[in-house]
Each structure stands twice: as C-alpha cells, then as structure tokens.
C-alpha positions as MATLAB code, in Angstrom:
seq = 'XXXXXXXXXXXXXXXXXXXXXXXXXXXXXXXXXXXXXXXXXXXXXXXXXXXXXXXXXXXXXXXXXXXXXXXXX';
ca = [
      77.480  106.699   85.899;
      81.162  107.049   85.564;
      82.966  110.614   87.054;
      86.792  111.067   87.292;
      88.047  107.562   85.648;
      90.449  106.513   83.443;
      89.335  103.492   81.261;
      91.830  101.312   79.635;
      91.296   99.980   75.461;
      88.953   97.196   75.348;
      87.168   97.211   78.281;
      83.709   96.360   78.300;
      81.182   98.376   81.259;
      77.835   96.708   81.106;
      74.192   98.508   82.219;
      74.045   99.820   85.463;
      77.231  100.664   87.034;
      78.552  103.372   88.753;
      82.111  103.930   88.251;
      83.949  106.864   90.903;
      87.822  107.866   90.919;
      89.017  104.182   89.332;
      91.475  103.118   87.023;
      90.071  100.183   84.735;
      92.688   98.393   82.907;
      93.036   97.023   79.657;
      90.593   94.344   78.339;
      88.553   94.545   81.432;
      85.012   93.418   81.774;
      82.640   95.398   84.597;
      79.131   94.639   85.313;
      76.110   94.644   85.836;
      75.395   96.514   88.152;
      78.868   96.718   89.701;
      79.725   99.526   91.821;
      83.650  100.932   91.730;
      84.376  103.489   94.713;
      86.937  105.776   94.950;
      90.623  104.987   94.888;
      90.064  101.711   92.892;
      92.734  100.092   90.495;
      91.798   97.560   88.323;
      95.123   96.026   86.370;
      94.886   94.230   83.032;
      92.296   91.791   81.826;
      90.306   91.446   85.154;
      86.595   90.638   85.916;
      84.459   92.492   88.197;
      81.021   90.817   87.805;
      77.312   91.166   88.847;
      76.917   93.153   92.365;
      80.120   93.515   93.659;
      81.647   96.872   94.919;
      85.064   97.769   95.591;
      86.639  100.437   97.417;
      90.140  101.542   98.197;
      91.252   98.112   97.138;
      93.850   96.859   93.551;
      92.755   94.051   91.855;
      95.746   91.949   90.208;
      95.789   91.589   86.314;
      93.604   88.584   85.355;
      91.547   88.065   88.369;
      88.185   87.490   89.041;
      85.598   89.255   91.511;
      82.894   87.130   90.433;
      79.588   87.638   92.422;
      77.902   89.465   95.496;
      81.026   90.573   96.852;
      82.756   93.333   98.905;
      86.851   94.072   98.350;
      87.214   97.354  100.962;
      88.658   98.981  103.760;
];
C-alpha cells in the first residue's frame, strides 16, 4: 500500500510494503515487507530492507537499514 508519497526515478518497492507520507529518493531499493510511516525521507540511493519500519526519521543518501530494525521517535 502506498498513500500520499512521492517516489523518486529508479526506485525499486518490493511485495508487501506499506508506504505512508514518505519521500523515497532516487535509485532506492524498499522491501519486503518494509513499513515507511509518516514524515519519512529517504535521500538518494539508500536501502531499506526486509522488516524494518521507520518513522519520523531521514535516512542519508547511500545508507543501509538492513534488517529487523526500528529508526523512530
């Protein structure tokens, strides 16, 4: 599910993840089953992998957010 995002060129959002209120940047790669709360910002050419959710929290272009992880208030 993905409501009220803008997605960047080249990003790739795999099966099973709900996207809300985030900005994906370019040449991104979400997913699975990754879970992006509101108020997200995801720069340029980062990672967000299997079962991680983020809220209220910027990633920096080219990092990784690998596994089983929580980046939140």
């Amino acid at each position: 599910m993905i409501s009220n995002s803008r997605i960047e060129s080249g990003t790739k959002i795999l099966a099973n993840c709900v996207i809300e209120n985030t900005v994906i940047g370019k040449n991104s790669k979400v997913g699975p089953f990754a879970r992006l709360r509101p108020e997200t910002v995801l720069a340029e050419a980062t990672h967000i992998g299997n079962f991680v959710e983020i809220k209220k929290a910027q990633i920096g272009p080219g990092s990784k957010v690998n596994h089983l992880s929580y980046v939140g208030d």
